[in-house]
N, C-alpha and C positions, 0 to 999 in steps of 0.2 A: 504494500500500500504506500501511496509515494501522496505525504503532507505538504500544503505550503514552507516554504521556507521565507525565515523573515530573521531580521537582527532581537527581536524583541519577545518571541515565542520559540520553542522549539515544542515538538511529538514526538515520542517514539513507542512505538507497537510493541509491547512482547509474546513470544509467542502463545502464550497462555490468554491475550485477549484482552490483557491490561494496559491501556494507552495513558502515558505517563505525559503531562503538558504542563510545562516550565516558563515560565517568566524570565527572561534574559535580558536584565537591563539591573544586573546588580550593583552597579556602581550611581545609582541613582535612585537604590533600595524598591527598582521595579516599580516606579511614581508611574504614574499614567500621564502619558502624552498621546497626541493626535492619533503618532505611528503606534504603539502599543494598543490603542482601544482598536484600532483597524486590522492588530495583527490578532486578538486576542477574540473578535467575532471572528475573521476566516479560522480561527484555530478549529472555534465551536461547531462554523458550519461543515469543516471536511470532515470532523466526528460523527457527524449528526449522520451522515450516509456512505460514511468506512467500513468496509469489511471486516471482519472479526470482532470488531471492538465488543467488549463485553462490558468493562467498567473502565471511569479514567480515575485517575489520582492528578490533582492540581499542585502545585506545589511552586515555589520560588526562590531562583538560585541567588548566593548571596547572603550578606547577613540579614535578610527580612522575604516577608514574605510580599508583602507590598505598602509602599508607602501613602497611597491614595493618589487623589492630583497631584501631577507636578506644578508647582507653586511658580515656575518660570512662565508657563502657561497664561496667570491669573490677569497679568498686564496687556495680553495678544489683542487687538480691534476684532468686532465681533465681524465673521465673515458674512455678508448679505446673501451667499449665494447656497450657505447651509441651510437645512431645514429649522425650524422653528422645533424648539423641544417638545411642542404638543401635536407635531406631525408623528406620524405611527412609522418609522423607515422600518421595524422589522417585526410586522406581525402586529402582538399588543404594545411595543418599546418602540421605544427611539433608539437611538447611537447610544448615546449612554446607558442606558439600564439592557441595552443588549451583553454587556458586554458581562453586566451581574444574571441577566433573567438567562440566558441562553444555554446556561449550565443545567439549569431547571428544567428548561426545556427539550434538551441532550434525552433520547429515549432509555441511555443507559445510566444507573448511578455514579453521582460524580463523587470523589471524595476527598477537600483539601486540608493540605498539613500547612500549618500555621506556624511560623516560626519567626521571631523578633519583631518588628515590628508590622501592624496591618492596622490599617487606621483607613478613615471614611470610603472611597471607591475601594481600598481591597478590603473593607468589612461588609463592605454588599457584596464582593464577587464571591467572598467565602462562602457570605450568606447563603448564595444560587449552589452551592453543593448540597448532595443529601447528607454529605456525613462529615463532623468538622471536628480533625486533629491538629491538639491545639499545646507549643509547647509550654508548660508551667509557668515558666516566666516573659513568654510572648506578652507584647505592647499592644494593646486593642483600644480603639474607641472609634465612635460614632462620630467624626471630625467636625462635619460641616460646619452646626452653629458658630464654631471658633473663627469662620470666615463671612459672618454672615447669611449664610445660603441654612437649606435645609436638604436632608437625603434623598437625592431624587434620580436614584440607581438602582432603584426595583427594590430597596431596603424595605420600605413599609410594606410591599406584596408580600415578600420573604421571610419579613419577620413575624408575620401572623400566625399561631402555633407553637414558637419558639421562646416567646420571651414574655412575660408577666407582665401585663400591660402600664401599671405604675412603674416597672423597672425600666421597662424600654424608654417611658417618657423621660425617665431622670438621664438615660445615658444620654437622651438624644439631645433634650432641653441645656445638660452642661457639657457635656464633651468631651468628661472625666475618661483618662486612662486606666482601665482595667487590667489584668493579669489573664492568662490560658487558662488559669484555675475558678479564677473569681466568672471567667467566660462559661466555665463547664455550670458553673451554678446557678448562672441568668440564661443558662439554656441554649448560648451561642457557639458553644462548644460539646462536640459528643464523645470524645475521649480528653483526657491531660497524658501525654507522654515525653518522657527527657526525648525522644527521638521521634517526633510526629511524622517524617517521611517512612520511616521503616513501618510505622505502624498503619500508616493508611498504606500503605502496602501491602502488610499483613490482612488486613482487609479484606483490601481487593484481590487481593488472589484468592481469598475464602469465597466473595462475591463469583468469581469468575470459572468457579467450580460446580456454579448451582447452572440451572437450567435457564437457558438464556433468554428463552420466549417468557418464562414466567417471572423472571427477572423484569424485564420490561412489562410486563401487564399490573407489577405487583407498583412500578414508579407510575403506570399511568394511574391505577386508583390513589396511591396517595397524592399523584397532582391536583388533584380532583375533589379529594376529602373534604376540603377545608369552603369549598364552593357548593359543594352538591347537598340536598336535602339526605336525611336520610331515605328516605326509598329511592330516593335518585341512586344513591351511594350501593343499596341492598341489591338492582338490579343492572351495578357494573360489577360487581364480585362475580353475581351468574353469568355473566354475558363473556367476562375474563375469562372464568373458570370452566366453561361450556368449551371454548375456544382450545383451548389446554390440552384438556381431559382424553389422554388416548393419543396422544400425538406421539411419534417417535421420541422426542426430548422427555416425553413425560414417564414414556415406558423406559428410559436407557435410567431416569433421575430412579424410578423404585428397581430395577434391576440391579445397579451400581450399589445402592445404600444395603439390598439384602446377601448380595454375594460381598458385600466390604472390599470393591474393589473400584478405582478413579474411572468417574464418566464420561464418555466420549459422546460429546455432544454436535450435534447440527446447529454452525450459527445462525443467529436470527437473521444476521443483514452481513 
């Protein structure tokens, strides 16, 4: 499978299904610029219809995982010939909140490791993961208010479910820096490890051992949860699980699990 290539993104497939996607701009602790938000939606769209991919892992080379906007940015003349932020360029998002929603939107579970600093844009992009490794003494906060502005990166879609709704207002209302650990407690974190890359690692390769069609039916009902009534909710479980039920992935998943031996699975895409 052959990835864009860009100065500020890299991909790499392994063979087990795990697409590992890096932020390369570590000497600027991964700040979001023009060319990063551009390189970091084609990352999501070549995912979103790659072969094999089963689960990705996000992660950020460098001492951080991402620093938000780059603050060089903040003086630039507004360009006339961009869209206006309330135009839709991708779907329900603009440019910006693609670059947090898109991971969500990814049909496979994403899962990033969080490490020194992630502060406003990379606390939404974290957010748009299913599963967030998070190192103990990692630097997090909801940045914006510090400059003015307010989170407007898909953060409030993403964080519904996640975070206690008095707690979210206090991060968001002050801007306070939190910790990976004080993160696992307000919800925005789902593990603390001294080594959050190995471990969303560890992860995904558990994820990328299960059966891959159910795997994505199981990310399409929880995108869906938090929107649907419950009988909306009761008859996408049947409709998933109808789908499923007797397919070759489903017979190799109970044949593998009763002889205790690794499954060979039929990718989804």
């Amino acid at each position: 499978m052959t990835f864009p290539t860009s100065e500020r993104v890299s991909i790499q497939l392994s063979d087990s299904g795990v697409a590992h996607v890096r932020l390369t701009r570590p000497e600027k602790m991964n700040a979001l610029d023009p060319l990063m938000f551009t390189a970091i939606i084609e990352a999501a769209e070549a995912l979103e219809t790659a072969k094999g991919v089963r689960v990705v892992v996000l992660s950020g080379d460098g001492p951080s995982f991402c620093a938000g906007l780059d603050t060089s940015t903040f003086g630039a003349e507004p360009d006339p010939d961009k869209p206006a932020l309330t135009e839709r360029t991708h779907g329900d998002s603009n440019t910006f909140q693609q670059v947090a929603t898109a991971w969500r939107k990814l049909p496979v579970p994403v899962i990033a490791a969080i490490h020194g600093v992630c502060f406003g844009g990379g606390m939404q992009i974290a957010s748009g993961a299913d599963i967030r490794v998070a190192a103990p003494d990692a630097r997090m906060a909801i940045m914006e208010l510090k400059w003015g502005l307010v989170p407007d990166m898909g953060g409030y879609q993403l964080w519904r479910g996640l975070v206690r709704d008095d707690v979210l207002r206090e991060l968001v209302y002050t801007n306070r820096q939190f910790s990976g650990e004080e993160a696992q407690g307000f919800g925005l974190a789902t593990h603390v490890s001294d080594d959050p890359l190995a471990k969303a690692m560890e992860i995904a390769d558990t994820i990328a051992d299960r059966n891959p069609h159910a795997i994505r039916a199981a990310k399409r009902l929880s995108n869906a949860m938090h929107d649907e009534t419950g009988e909306e909710m009761l008859m996408r479980e049947s409709v998933e699980q109808e789908a499923i039920m007797r397919t070759p992935n489903q017979i190799e998943a109970v044949m593998a699990g009763m002889t205790k031996r690794k499954a060979q699975y039929e990718d989804a895409a």
